[in-house]
Every structure is written in structure tokens, then in C-alpha cells.
C-alpha positions in Angstrom: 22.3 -14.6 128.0 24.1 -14.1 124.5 22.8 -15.7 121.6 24.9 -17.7 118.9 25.5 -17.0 115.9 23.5 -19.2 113.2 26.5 -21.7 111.6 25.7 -22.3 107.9 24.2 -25.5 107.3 25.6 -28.2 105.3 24.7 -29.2 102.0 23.7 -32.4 103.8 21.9 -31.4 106.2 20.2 -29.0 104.0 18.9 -32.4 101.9 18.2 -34.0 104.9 15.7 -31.2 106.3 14.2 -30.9 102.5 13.0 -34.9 103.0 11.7 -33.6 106.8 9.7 -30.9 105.4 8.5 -32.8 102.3 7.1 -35.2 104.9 5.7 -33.1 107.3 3.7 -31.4 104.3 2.6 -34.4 103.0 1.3 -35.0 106.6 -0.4 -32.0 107.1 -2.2 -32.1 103.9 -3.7 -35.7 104.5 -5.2 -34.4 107.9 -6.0 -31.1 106.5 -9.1 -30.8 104.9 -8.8 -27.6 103.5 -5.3 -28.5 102.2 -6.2 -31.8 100.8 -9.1 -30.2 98.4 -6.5 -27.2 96.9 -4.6 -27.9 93.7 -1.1 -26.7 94.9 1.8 -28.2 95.0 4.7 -27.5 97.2 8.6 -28.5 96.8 11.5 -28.0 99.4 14.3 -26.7 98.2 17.4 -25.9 101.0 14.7 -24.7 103.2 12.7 -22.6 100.7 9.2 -24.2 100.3 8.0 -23.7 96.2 4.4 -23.2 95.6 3.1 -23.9 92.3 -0.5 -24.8 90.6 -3.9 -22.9 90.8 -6.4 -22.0 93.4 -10.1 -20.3 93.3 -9.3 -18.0 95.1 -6.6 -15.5 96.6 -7.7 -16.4 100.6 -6.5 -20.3 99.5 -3.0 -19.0 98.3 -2.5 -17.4 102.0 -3.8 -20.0 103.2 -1.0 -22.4 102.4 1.4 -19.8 102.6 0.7 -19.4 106.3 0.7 -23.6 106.9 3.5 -24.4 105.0 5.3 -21.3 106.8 4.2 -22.5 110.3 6.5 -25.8 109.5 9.2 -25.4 111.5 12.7 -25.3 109.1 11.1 -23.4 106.4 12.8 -20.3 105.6 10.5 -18.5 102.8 7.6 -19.3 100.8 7.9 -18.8 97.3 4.9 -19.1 95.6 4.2 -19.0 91.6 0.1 -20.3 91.6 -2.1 -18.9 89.2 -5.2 -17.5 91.2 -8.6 -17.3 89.5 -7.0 -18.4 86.1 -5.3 -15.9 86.2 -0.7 -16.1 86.4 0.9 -14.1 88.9 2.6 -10.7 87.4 6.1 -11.6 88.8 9.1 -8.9 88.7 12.8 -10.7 89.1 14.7 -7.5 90.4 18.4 -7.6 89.2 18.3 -11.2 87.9 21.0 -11.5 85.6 21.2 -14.6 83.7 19.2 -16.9 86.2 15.7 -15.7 87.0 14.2 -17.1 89.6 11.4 -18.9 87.4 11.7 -18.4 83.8 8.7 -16.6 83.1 9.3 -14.2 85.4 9.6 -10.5 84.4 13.5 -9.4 85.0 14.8 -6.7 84.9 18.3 -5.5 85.4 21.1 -2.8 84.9 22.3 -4.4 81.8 21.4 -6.9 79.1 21.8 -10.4 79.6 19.9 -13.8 78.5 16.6 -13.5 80.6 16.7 -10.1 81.0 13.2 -8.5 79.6 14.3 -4.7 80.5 17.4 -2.5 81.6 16.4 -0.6 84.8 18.3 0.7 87.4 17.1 -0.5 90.4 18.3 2.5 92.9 15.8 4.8 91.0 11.9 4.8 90.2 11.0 1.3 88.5 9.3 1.6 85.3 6.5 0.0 86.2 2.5 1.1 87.1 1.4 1.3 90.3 -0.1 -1.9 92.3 0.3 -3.8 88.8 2.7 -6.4 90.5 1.5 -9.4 92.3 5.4 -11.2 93.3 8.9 -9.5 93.1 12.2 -11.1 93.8 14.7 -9.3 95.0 17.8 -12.2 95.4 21.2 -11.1 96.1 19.9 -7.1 95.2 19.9 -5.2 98.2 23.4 -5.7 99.5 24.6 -3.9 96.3 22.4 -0.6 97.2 23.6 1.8 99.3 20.0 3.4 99.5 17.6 0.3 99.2 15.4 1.6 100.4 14.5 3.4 97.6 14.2 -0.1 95.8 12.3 -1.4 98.9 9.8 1.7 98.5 9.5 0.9 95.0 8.4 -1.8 95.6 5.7 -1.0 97.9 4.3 0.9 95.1 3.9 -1.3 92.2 3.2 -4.2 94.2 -0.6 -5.1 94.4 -2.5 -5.4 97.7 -1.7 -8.9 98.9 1.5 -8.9 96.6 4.3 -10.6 98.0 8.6 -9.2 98.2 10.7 -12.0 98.3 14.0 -10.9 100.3 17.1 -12.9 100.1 20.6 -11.8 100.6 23.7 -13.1 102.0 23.6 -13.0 106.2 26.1 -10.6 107.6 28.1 -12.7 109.9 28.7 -14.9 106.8 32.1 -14.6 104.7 29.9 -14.2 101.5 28.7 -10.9 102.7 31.7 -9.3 103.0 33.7 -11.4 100.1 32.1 -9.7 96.9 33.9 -6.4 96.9 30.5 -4.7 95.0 28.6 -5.3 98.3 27.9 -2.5 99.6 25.7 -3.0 102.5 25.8 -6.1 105.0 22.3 -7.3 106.2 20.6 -9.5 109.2 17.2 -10.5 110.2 16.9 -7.7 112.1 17.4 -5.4 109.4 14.0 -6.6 107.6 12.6 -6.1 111.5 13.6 -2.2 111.0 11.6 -2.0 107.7 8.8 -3.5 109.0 8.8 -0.4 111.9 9.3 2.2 109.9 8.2 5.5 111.3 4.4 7.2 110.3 4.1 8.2 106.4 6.4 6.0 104.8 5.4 2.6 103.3 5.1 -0.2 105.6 5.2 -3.8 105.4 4.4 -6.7 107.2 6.5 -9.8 107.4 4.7 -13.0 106.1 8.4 -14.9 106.8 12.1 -14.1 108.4 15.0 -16.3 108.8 18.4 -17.3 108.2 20.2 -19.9 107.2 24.0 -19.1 108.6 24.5 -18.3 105.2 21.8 -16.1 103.5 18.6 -14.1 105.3 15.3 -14.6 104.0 12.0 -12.2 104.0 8.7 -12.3 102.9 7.1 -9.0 102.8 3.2 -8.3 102.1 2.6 -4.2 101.7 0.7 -2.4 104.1 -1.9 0.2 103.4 -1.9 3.4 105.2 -4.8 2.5 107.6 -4.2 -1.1 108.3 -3.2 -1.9 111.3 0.9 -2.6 112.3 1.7 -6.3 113.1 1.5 -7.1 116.6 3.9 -8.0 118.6 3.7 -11.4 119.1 3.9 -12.0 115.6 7.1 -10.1 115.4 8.3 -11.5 118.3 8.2 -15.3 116.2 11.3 -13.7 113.6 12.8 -10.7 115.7 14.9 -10.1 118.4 
């Protein structure tokens, strides 16, 4: 049998599954106990579900990440709650003029409004080991022709439990191939390859995979070197 190609969805019918998703939430968390006592709040936005507030405890934050990620339509979980307190360290890799949230750390190959440091992302970041708790990298890695250099990077700095947000444009899609600085063209099954890397390099395990038509999403939560590889049946819900 061949599969189809994902067609990008309308701005419509992106709305449209935003008002699905804010409902089924809202469903889920009157008939979920452990959601209805959690201080988070989560907003829909063309598929990507935005978690904000504070929770006791880091468990609760993967908690709702995995529910909200189980809804079926949801393409990545980005989440911005302050855990214990305490605000997430968040990195916004290559961001430009338009981070991701504005108190995000960004950092970038030159200076621009929003930009907190220059850094070039193909090299070593200048920043400490497991000192990171989120990093965006939007519309980043199709400019690399090595990322993963930047992808190993980011295994580094990022803390246990830290999250990589992934997002670039889908390589069946005229974007990816319309920019004449892209470099690299990407698919869902690309994020499946750096999640089976071989023995002694960093590995990763997908929280969240998908595409749009338009754009591929990943959510990525660094593996240490003895914990065990996802199983198959839970790549087997994103991957070919």
C-alpha cells in the first residue's frame, strides 16, 4: 500500500481543530482528577498545544505533557510552567527578531531586537552543561548542513527531563525547498533517525512527532547513557 503525502492544512481548518482540541481539553480536565487540581493552563495554537502556569512538581509537568499529547490533532507541546517556583531556563536557538516567548534566552548569529547573545549555532554553544531546562530550535536545522552538531549540543546543556522543541518546514512542502539558505530538507522520519542513533552518541527520546503538510514537529527529552531506548511500540505511534 503507498501512503499519501500529508496536504497542508488550511488556515481554517487549522481554527477549526484549535476549537476541537480546546474542547477536548477542557473535557479531559473536568473528568480528570489529577488534571483538574494542577494550576496549568493550556492554549491551541495551529495544532501546537501551549502550556503555561506552575506545578509542585516536575512528574505533574509530564504529566500533562503526555495527556495533552495523547489528544489526537496535537502536533507538539510547548510548555513554559514554572516548576517548584522555579522558571524554566529556556534557550530560543537562531530566533531572530521573534522568540518564541519573550523571556526566552536567544541566541543567534547576529544581533537583532530579542537577541541576548551572538553564537553560531554549527559550533559548541556557550553554555554549561545540563544548565538548560527548554530549547527551541524553529526553522534552525534546515539551515545546517551538520545539525547534528547543534542537535548534540543540545543534548549537552540540556538538563535531565529538559525538553528540544523541533520545528522545521516538511520536505514535501514548497517552503522547504523555496528559501535558497536551506540547506537541508527534513521529514518525520528524519527525527526517527536521531532518536536510533548508533551506541556512544547522545540519544533521545521522542516525547512528540508530526506534521502538518507544511512544517514537522519534535519533541525531544535526552537520554542518559544507561537508560533504556524507547520501545517500539512507542515509536511505532510517530514513525514509519
Amino acid at each position: 500500500m503507498v501512503a499519501l503525502a500529508p496536504t497542508a492544512l488550511s488556515g481554517d481548518r487549522l481554527r477549526a481543530r484549535d476549537d476541537f482540541l480546546t474542547g477536548a481539553y477542557a473535557d479531559l480536565a473536568k473528568h480528570d482528577d489529577r488534571l483538574g487540581r494542577l494550576a496549568v493552563e493550556v492554549r491551541f495554537d495551529r495544532g501546537v498545544a501551549h502550556l503555561t502556569g506552575e506545578v509542585a512538581d516536575p512528574a505533574d509537568l509530564r504529566l500533562v505533557r503526555q495527556l495533552v499529547g495523547q489528544l489526537d490533532g496535537v502536533l507538539a507541546v510547548w510548555a513554559r510552567v514554572r516548576v517548584g517556583g522555579l522558571a524554566p531556563v529556556v534557550l530560543d536557538l537562531g530566533c531572530g527578531p521573534a522568540k518564541q516567548y519573550p523571556d526566552n534566552l536567544g541566541l543567534d548569529l547576529r544581533l537583532a531586537p530579542g537577541v541576548d547573545a551572538v553564537a553560531d549555532l554549527s559550533r559548541s554553544l556557550p553554555i554549561a552543561d545540563d544548565s538548560v531546562d527548554v530549547i527551541f530550535t524553529v526553522h534552525i536545522l534546515e539551515h545546517l548542513i551538520d545539525f547534528l552538531v547543534l542537535v548534540d549540543e543540545c543534548h549537552r546543556v540540556l538538563r535531565p527531563g529538559g525538553v528540544l522543541h523541533v520545528m522545521s518546514p516538511w520536505w514535501g512542502h514548497v517552503n522547504a525547498v523555496a528559501d535558497p539558505t536551506h540547506v537541508r530538507l527534513l521529514d518525520v522520519q528524519t527525527i526517527k533517525g536521531i532518536c536510533q542513533r548508533p551506541p556512544g552518541t547522545p540519544r533521545w527520546y521522542p516525547l512528540h512527532a508530526g506534521c502538518d503538510g507544511a512544517s514537522i514537529f519534535a519533541d525531544l527529552t535526552p537520554l542518559g547513557p544507561d537508560d533504556p531506548a524507547p520501545e517500539a511500540s512507542h515509536l511505532a505511534r510517530f514513525f514509519d
